[in-house]
N, C-alpha and C positions, 0 to 999 in steps of 0.2 A: 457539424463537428461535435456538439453535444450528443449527441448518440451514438459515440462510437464508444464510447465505456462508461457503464456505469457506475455510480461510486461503492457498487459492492467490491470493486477488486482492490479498491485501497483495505479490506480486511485481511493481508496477506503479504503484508512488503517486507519487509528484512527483518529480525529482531531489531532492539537498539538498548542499549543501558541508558539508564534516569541517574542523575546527580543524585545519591546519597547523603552527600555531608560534606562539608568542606571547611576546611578548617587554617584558620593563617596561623605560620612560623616562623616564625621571625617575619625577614621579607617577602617569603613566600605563600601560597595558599599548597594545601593537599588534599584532593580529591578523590574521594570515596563515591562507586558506581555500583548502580545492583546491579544482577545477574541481567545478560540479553535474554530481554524477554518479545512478543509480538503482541502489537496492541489488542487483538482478540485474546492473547494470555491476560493480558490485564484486567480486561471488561469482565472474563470469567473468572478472575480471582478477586474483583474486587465485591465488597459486604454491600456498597452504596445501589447495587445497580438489583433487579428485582428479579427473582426465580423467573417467570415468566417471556422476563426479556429473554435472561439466557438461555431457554428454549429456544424460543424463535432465533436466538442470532444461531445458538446451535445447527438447528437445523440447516439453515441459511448457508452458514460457513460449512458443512457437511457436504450440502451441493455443489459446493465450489470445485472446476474445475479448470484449474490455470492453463493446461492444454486449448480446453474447448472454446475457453477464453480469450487466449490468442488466437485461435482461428478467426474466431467471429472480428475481433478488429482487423485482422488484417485483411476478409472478404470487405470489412465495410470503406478502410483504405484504398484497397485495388480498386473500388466502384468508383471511389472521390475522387483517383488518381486517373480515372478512364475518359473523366468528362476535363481534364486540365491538358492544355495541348503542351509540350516540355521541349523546349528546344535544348540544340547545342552546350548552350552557356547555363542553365538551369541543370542540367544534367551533369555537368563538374562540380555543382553546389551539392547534389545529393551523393 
């Protein structure tokens, strides 16, 4: 089951906003969110991380292809699913 994806496709999920600032009034707090960004936005905008790296993940993330990528898991699914016998009652569950 470990080979059905690698963890390069977690460089590519949704944006998401980071908590800002937060701040209490009275009884409440108000929250302040930067801009959705994508964690590969991050890693390339951030000063900590090294020229180098961001090549390689560049490139890396460049090659990505989320089509090609779903194919591939779901050839390696339909293999998994070929050798599991699926009755009746399993078959309402999916």
């Amino acid at each position: 089951m470990v080979a059905i994806g690698k963890p390069i496709h977690n460089l590519k999920p949704r944006p998401t906003m980071k908590l800002k600032e937060k701040q209490r009034i009275g009884g409440r707090y108000r929250k302040t969110y930067t801009q959705p960004e994508t964690p590969y936005a991050r890693v390339m905008a951030s000063k900590s991380v090294t020229k180098a790296a961001k090549v390689t993940l560049k490139a890396q993330h460049d090659s990505l292809n989320p089509f090609e990528l779903k194919a591939t898991i779901e050839a390696k699914l339909k293999r998994i699913f070929n050798n599991v016998t699926v009755t009746s009652k399993v078959r309402q569950r999916i």
